[in-house]
N, C-alpha and C positions, 0 to 999 in steps of 0.2 A: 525490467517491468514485471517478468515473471515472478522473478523472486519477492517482488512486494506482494504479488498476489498470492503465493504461497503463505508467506508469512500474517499475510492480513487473513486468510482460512485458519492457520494455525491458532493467532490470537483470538478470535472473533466466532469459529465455528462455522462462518459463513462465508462466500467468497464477496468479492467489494463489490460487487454490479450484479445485477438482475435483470432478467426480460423475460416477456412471455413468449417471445420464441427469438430463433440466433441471431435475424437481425438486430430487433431490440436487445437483445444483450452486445453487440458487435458496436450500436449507437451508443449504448451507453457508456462503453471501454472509449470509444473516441470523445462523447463531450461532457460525460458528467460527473463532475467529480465524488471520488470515494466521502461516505460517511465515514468520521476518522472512527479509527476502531474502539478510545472508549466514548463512546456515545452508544456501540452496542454490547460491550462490557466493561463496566466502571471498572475501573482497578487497573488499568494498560497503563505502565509508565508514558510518561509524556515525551521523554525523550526515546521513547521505542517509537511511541507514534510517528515522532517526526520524524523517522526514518523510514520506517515503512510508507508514510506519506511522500515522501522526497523517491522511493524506489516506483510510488504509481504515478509521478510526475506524466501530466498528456507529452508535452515536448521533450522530446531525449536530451536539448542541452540541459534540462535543468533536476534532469534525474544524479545519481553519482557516475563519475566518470570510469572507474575500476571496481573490482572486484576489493582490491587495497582501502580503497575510500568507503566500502558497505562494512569493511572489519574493519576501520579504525575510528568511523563514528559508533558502530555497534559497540565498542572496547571502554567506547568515554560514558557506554549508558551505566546507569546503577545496576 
């Protein structure tokens, strides 16, 4: 999950959640989902997105299972 959130800083300039103080950002991490990153910069491949999407999955089964499955879907992007 971190790593989507790193990556989603990296892409976007920003991190994926916001609040005006740490709980509301702590509520936000648990129910609401990320703005996909390009909707806040055009030009984000689409299959980067859905990766970094799939890394800020809320439920861990449906995040990637290894570190193996983030580098061999990141391998198949353009």
């Amino acid at each position: 999950y971190s790593l989507g959130a790193t990556a989603y800083c990296l892409l976007t300039g920003r991190p994926p959640f916001a609040g005006e103080n740490v709980f509301a950002l702590l509520h936000a991490h648990q129910t609401e989902p990320p703005v996909p990153p390009s909707a806040v910069r055009p030009g984000v491949p689409a299959d980067v997105e859905a990766v970094v999407l799939k890394l800020l999955a809320k439920e861990p089964a449906e995040r990637y299972g290894s570190a193996a499955e983030v580098g061999a879907a990141l391998a198949g992007c353009a």
